[in-house]
Structure formats: C-alpha cells, structure tokens
C-alpha positions as CSV (number, residue, x, y, z in Angstrom):
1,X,-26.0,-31.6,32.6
2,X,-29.4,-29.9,33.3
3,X,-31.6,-29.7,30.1
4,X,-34.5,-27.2,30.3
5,X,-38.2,-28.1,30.4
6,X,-41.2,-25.8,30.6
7,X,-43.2,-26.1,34.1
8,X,-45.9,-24.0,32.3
9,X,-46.7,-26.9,30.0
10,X,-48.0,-29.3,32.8
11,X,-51.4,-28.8,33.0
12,X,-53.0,-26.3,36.0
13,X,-53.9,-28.9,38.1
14,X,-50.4,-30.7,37.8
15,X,-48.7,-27.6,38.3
16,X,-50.9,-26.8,41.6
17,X,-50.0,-30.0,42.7
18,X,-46.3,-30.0,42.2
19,X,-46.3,-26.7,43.9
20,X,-48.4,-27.8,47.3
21,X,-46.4,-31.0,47.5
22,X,-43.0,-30.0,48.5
23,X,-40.5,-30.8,51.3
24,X,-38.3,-28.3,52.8
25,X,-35.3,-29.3,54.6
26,X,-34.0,-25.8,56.6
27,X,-37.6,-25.8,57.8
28,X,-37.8,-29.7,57.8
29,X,-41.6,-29.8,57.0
30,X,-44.2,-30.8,54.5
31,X,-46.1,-29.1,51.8
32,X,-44.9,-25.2,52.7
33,X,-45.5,-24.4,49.2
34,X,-42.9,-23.5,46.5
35,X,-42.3,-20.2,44.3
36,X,-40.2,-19.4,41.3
37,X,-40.6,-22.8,40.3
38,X,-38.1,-23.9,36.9
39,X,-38.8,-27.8,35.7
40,X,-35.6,-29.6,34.3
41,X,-33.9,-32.9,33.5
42,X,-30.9,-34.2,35.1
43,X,-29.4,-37.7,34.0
44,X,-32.8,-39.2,32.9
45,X,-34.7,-38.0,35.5
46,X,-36.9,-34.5,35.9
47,X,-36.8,-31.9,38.8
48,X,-38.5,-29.1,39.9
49,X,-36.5,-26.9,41.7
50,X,-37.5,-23.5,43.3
51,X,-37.9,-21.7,46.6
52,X,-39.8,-22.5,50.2
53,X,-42.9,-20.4,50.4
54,X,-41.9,-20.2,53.8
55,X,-38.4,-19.6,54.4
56,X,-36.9,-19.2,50.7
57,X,-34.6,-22.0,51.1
58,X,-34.6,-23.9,48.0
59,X,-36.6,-27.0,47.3
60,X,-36.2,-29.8,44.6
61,X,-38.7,-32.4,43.8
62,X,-38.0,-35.3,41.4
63,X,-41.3,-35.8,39.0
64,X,-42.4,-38.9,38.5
65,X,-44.6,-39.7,35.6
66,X,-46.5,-42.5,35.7
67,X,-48.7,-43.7,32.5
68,X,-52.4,-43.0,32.8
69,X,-54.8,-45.3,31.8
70,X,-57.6,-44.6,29.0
C-alpha cells in the first residue's frame, strides 16, 4: 500500500538533488533529470517516482535517509 508523503517538504537542496540523481531504464542512463516528481512510502521504505526529463518514461528512486551528525 503506497502512503503519501510531501516531496515539497525536503528541503531545496534535497529536492535538487533527488531530482539530478536519477536512472532511467528506456534510455538506460544516469542523471537525465526527473519531472512531476510525487514522494511516497511503500512497505517501510520511501520512493520518489516521476517522469525522465528526457524521454518521459517513468523513474523511481528509493530515498535513503541517513542520520546527520550535529
């Protein structure tokens, strides 16, 4: 079940990075870019899921959050 989460709250520069650091498979390359991006969580993990700057095709990324330090 995919619960909703709001991309918009990440902050700019984890946002600009989430959206640079993609990987396509119809074009099978690197850091296209994605658009329409929607952020959500699937069995304990969080995606964010939207289309290839390049081709359209869509793209998923799993987030990982890692703790920062102090």
């Amino acid at each position: 079940m995919k619960i909703a989460r709001d991309f918009f709250a990440n902050s700019p520069e984890d946002q600009h990075w989430l959206l640079r650091n993609t990987w396509c498979d119809t074009c099978d390359a690197a850091d296209l870019g994605m658009t329409d991006p929607a952020e959500y969580e699937e069995d304990g993990h969080v995606f964010v899921e939207g289309r290839c700057a390049k081709c359209r095709g869509i793209v998923r990324s799993e987030v990982i959050i890692k703790e920062r330090n102090p």
